[in-house]
C-alpha positions, 0 to 999 in steps of 0.5 A: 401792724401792716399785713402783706401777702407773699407777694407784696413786701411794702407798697412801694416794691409793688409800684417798682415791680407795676413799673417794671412790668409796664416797661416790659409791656411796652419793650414788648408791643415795640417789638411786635409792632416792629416786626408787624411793619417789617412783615408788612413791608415784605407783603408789599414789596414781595410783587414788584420783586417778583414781577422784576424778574419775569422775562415777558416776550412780547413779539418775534420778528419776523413771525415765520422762518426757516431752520437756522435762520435769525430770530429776534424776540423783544420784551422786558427783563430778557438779560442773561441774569432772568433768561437762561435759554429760548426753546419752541416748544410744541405739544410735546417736546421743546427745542433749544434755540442758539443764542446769537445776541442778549440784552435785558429788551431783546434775544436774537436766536437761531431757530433749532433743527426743528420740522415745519409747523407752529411752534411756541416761543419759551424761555428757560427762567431758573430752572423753569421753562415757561411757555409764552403766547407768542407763537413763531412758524416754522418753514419748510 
């Protein structure tokens, strides 16, 4: 006469369940390794994402000018869709510049009502405005 625990009704349903289980096992590491890899890519994707849309002014042209005179500003992802403003900015306040021309490579601006001195050039990207290194005189 054959003993089985609760748990165990015949030496076959114990292979079916092992079987199952292992099904199970594996169902689940394919899932985890899946989402692992999706994971994984979003990581190294995620800086070329974010650096796509960095508006980056790399020169003003010409450096110096008067109020309301025509500046040009040339760099990288400066289209409407990543700049929505230019401003110079000083220690304490920035200034919004009139936009004359935009494309993805260039702005041309108006210089703003401003008093002589050094100013900053910024750009309004989101709703965030970021101060670039690039530096524009203004005259008197």
């Amino acid at each position: 006469m054959a003993h089985f625990s609760a748990n165990d009704s015949g030496s076959g349903n114990s292979a079916f369940r092992l079987s199952a289980r292992g099904r199970v096992a594996e169902r689940r590491a394919a899932n985890a390794c899946r989402s692992l890899a999706l994971l994984a890519a979003a990581v190294l994707m995620a800086p070329s994402l974010i650096a796509q849309g960095n508006a980056e002014v790399t020169a003003v042209d010409p450096s110096s000018g008067k109020v309301n005179d025509s500046v040009t500003l040339t760099g990288e992802n400066l289209g409407k869709g990543s700049v929505a403003a230019v401003y110079l900015s000083d220690d304490t306040q920035d200034f919004k510049a009139a936009i004359v021309d935009q494309s993805n490579e260039k702005i041309v601006m108006k210089v703003p009502q401003v008093k002589s001195g050094n100013y900053h050039v910024s750009v309004q990207v989101g709703d965030k405005i970021l101060i670039k290194p690039i530096r524009f005189t203004v005259e008197e």
